[in-house]
C-alpha positions, 0 to 999 in steps of 0.5 A: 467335159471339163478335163477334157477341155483343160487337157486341150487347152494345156496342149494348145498352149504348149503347141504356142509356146514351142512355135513362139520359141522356134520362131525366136530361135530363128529370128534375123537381128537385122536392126543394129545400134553403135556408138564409138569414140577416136581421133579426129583431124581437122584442117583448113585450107586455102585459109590465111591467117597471121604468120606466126599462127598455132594451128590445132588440128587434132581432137577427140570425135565421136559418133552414135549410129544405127542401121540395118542389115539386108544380108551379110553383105549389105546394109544401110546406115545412118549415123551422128558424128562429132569431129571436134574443132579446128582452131588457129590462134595468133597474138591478136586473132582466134579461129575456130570451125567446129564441125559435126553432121548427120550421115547416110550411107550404104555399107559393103561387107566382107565376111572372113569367118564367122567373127570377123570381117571387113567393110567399106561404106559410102554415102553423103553427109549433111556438114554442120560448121559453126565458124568464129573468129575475133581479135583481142580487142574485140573490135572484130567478130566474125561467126558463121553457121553453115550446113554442106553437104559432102561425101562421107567415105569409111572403111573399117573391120567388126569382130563378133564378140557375142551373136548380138554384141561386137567391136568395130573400128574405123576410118572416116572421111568426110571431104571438103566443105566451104568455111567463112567468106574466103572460100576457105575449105575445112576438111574433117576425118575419124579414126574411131572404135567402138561397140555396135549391138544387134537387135 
């Protein structure tokens, strides 16, 4: 009785085992992680500033993001970005707006073959700008933090390095968001590359 039932067990295991492994094997990575790092541009219009400002538009940005993906053609992202600082210096004045923000968007693929392919993204993003300014002196300071929403536009190209694993570089817009108490308009962009992990 004993060995009868230990064989059964035994088979019943094995049965659980090759199920668990078939159902692994067939599992969907629909969940996905990323991170990526690039150029950022920074600019201000309708802003006025001394003649004879240095205006710095360019910086190294950053952003972390995840999402999921419905099917090979559509998924959904959220996403943290980090566009640096815009700053504009004079003999007595010192700007600076630096900007990040938390981003929702719906991304469109296009699959080419079975490691590479294009997409594009659109979504909303919630704008972060924390805005100073002073004088040499300091008998002047401004500082402002402020969130707006704006558009959050992309496009970009993923290569398949492993099932889980690939490489993913693009192109970011992030529109126009109102900066200080003149209505000056910072505009933020992102030129990225970086890794995304499938789980």
């Amino acid at each position: 009785m004993f060995s009868r039932s230990f064989t059964i067990s035994l088979s019943a295991c094995a049965l659980a085992v090759c199920v668990s492994s078939s159902v692994s094997a067939t599992e969907k990575k629909d969940w996905y992680l990323g991170a990526s790092v690039g150029y950022a541009k920074n600019t201000l219009s309708d802003a006025y500033f001394p003649t004879g400002s240095v205006e710095k538009t360019n910086q190294t940005g950053f952003k972390l993001y995840g999402g999921y993906q419905f099917n090979s053609n559509w998924a959904a992202e959220l996403e943290y970005v980090n566009f640096g600082k815009y700053s504009a210096d004079s003999a007595n004045l010192h700007s600076t707006a630096k900007a990040s923000g938390l981003g929702l968007s719906a991304v469109g693929v296009l699959p080419l073959s079975e490691q590479f392919s294009l997409f594009g993204k659109a979504g909303v993003l919630a704008k972060m700008v924390k805005a100073d300014e002073r004088n040499n002196s300091g008998s002047y300071t401004y500082s402002q933090k402020s969130t707006r929403f704006a558009p959050l536009l992309g496009f970009g190209a993923e290569y398949r390095l492993t099932p889980e694993m690939s490489v993913r570089a693009e192109y970011e817009y992030a529109g126009k968001t109102r900066v200080g108490e003149n209505d000056a308009k910072l505009t933020n962009n992102l030129l990225s590359v970086g890794v995304r992990y499938q789980f």
